[in-house]
ChimeraX commands (.cxc) that place a marker at each C-alpha (Angstrom):
marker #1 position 20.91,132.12,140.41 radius 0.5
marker #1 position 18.49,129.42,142.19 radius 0.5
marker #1 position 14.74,129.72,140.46 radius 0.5
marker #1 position 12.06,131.07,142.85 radius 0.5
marker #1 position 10.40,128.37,144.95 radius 0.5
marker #1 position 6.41,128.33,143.48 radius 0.5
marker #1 position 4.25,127.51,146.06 radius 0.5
marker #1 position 0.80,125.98,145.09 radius 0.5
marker #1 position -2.70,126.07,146.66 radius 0.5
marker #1 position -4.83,122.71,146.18 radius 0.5
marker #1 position -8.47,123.21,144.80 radius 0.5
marker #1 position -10.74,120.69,145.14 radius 0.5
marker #1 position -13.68,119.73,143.15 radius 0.5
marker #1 position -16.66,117.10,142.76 radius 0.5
marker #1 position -17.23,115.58,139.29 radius 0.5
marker #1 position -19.49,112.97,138.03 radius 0.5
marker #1 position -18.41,109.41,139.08 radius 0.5
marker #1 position -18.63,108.19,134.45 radius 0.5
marker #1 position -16.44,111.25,134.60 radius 0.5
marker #1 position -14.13,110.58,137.26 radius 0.5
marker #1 position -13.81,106.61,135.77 radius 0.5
marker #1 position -13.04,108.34,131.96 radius 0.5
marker #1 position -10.42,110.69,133.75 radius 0.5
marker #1 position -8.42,107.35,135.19 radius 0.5
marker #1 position -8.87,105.87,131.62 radius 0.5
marker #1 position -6.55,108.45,130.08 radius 0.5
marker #1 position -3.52,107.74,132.06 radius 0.5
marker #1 position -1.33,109.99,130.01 radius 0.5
marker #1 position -2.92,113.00,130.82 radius 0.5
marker #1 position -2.03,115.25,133.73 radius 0.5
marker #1 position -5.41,116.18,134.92 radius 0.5
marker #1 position -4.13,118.61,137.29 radius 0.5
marker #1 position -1.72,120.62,134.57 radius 0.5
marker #1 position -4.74,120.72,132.03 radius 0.5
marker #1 position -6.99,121.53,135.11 radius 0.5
marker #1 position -4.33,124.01,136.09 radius 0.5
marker #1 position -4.27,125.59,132.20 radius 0.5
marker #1 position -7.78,126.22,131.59 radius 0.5
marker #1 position -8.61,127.63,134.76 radius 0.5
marker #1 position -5.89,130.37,133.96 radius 0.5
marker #1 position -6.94,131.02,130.89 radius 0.5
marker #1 position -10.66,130.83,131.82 radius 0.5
marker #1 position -9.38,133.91,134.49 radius 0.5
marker #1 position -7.57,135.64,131.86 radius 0.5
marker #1 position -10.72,135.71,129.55 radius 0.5
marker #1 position -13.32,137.23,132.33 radius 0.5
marker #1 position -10.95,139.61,133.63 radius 0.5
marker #1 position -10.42,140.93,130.12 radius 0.5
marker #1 position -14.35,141.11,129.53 radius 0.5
marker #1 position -15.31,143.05,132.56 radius 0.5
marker #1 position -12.57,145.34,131.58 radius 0.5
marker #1 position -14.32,146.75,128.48 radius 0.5
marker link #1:1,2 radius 0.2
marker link #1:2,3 radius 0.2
marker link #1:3,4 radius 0.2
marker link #1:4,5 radius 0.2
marker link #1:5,6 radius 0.2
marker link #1:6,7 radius 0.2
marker link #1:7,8 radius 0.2
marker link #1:8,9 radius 0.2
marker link #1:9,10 radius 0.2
marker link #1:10,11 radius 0.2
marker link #1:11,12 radius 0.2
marker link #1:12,13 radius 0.2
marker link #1:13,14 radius 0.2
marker link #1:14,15 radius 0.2
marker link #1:15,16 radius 0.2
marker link #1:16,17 radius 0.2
marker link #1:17,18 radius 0.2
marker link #1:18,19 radius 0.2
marker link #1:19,20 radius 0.2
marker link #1:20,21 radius 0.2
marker link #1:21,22 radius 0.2
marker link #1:22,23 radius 0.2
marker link #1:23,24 radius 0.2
marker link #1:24,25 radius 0.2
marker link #1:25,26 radius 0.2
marker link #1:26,27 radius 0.2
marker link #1:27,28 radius 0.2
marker link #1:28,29 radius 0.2
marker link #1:29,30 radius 0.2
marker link #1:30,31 radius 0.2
marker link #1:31,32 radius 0.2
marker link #1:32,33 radius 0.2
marker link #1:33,34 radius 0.2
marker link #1:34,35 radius 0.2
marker link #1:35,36 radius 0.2
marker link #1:36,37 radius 0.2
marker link #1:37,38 radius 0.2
marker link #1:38,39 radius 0.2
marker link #1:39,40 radius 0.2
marker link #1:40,41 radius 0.2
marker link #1:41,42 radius 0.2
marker link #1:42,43 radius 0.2
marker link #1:43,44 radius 0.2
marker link #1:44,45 radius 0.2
marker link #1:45,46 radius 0.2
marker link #1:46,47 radius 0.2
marker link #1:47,48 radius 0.2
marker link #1:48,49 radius 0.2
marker link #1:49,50 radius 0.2
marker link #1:50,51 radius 0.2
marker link #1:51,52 radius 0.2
view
């Protein structure tokens, strides 16, 4: 069975240009999976509080 095709939105943002300079230091890192992570979880977390 073929997996399901994901289809992404882009989200653009402004940082700092230090920040933006440090960001293209670390080479390794995939800026937009961590980006991609903590704005999920971020989600997760505020939906959860204004359920209580």
């Amino acid at each position: 069975m073929p997996k399901p095709v994901l289809k992404n939105a882009t989200l653009t943002l402004a940082v700092p240009v230090k920040l933006k300079k440090e960001l293209g230091e670390l080479k390794e890192i995939n800026w937009s999976q961590e980006t991609r992570k903590f704005l999920e979880e971020r989600v997760k977390r505020i939906k959860s509080l204004k359920i209580k």
